[in-house]
KEBA-136906 format. One record per atom (N, C-alpha, C, O): residue in one letter; x, y, z. Coordinates in steps of 0.05 Angstrom, whole numbers, plus 5000, padded with zeros to 4 digits. Layout:
BEGIN
AXYZ...
***
This chain:
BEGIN
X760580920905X758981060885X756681190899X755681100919X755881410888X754381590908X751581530883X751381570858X749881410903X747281460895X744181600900X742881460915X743281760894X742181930900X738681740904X737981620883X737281720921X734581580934X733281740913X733681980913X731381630891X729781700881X727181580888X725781500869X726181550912X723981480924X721681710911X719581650901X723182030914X721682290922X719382290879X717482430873X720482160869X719782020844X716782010846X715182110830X716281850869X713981740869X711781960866X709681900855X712482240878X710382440875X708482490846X706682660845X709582280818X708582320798X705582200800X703782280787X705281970820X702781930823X699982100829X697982080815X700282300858X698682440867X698682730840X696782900840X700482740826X701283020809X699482890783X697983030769X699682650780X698682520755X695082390761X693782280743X694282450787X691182410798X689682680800X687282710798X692082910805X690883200808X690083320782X688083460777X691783250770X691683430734X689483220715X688283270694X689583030728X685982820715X683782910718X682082960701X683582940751X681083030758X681083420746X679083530737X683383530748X681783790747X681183740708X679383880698X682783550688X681883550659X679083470660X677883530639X677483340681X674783270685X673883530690X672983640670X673983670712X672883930721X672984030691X670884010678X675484160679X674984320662X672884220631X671784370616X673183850631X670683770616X667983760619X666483680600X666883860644X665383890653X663884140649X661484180643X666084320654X665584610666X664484700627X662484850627X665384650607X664684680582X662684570583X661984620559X660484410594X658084360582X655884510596X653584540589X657684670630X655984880641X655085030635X656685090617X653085210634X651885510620X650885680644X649685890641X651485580668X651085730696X654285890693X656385780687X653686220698X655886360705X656886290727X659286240724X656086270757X656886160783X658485840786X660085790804X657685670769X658785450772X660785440757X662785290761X660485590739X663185640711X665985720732X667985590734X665285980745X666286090774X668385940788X670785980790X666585710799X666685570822X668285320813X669385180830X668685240781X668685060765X672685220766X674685080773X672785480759X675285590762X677185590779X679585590774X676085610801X677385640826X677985350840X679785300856X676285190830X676684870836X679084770816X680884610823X678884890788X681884790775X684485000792X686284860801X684585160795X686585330803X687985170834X690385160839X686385100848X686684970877X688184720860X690584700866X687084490840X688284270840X690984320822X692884160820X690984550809X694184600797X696084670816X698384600815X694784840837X696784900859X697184720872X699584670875X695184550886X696184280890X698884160884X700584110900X698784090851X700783930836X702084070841X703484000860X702584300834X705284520833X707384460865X709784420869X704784480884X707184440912X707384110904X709684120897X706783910902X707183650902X709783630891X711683550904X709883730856X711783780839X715283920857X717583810857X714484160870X716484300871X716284150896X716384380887X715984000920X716483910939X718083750937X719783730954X718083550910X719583250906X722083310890X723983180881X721283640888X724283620866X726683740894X728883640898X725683940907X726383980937X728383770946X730783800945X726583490955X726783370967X729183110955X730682970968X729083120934X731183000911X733383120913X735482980914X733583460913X735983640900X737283590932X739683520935X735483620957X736483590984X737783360988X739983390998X737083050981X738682930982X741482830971X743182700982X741282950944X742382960929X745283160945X747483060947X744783350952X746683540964X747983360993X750283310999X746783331000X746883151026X748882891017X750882831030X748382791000X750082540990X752982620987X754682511000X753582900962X754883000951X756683170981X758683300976X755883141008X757283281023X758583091046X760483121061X756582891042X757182581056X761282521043X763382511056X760582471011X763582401005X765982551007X768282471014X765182790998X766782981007X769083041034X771383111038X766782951049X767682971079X769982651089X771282621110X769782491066X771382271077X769982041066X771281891052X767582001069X765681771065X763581731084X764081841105X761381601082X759481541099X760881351129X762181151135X759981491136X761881341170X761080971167X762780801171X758780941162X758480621165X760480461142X761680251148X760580541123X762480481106X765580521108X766680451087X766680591122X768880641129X770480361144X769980281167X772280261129X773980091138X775980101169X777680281175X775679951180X777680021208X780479941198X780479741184X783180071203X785180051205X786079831220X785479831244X787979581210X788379341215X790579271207X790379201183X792279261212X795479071198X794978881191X792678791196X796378761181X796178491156X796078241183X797378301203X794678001183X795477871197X797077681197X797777561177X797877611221X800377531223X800777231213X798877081215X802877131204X802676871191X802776641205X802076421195X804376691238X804376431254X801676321266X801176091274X800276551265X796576441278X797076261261X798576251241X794976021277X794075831266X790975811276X790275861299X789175721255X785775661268X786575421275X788175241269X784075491294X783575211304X781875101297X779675201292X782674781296X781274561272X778474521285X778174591309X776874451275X773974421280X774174151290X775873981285X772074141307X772073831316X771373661298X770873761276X770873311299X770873161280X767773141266X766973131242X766173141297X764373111293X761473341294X759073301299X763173611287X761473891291X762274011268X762474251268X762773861246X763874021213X762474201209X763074441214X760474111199X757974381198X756974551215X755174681206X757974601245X757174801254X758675111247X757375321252X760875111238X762975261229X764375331254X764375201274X766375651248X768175791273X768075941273X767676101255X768275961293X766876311318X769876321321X771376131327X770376591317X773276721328X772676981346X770877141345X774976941362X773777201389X775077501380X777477551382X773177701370X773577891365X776178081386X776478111411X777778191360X780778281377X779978571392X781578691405
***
């Protein structure tokens, strides 16, 4: 099953601290009566919307990228670590060998073929 990392999610934090503070700026900027700070009050919300905006369009980026990336992963066969090695059935005359009497609990190591 192909699951897509929604880590890139997390960007709602810094997007959701930017758009607080500039609702402060702009609560602010309404009790100003200086034309220059009113100004300065503008250009300080505009910087923290652009802010969010790349934060925003960076994580959706970075989601749609993996997302593509996954979607080309299966396509191609499967993710290589997941991929089963080719093995014939084994054979029925092996026999394991019995554990000693007194090492039950250590278990068995078998020597890779």
């Amino acid at each position: 099953m192909c699951m897509v990392r929604l880590s890139h999610l997390m960007a709602v934090v810094p997007i959701s601290l930017l758009l607080t503070v500039s609702f402060f700026v702009l609560f602010v900027m309404r009790k100003i009566e200086d034309k220059a700070l009113k100004t300065f009050g503008y250009v300080v919300i505009s910087f923290l919307w652009l802010a969010a905006l790349v934060v925003f369009s960076g994580a959706v980026y970075k989601t749609a990228k993996g997302a593509m990336a996954m979607k080309c992963m299966m396509h191609k066969g499967g993710m290589p670590a997941m991929v089963m090695p080719e093995k014939g059935p084994l054979p029925k005359d092996d026999k394991k060998p019995a554990a000693p009497k007194g090492e039950a609990n250590k278990g068995i190591i078998f020597k890779a073929q």
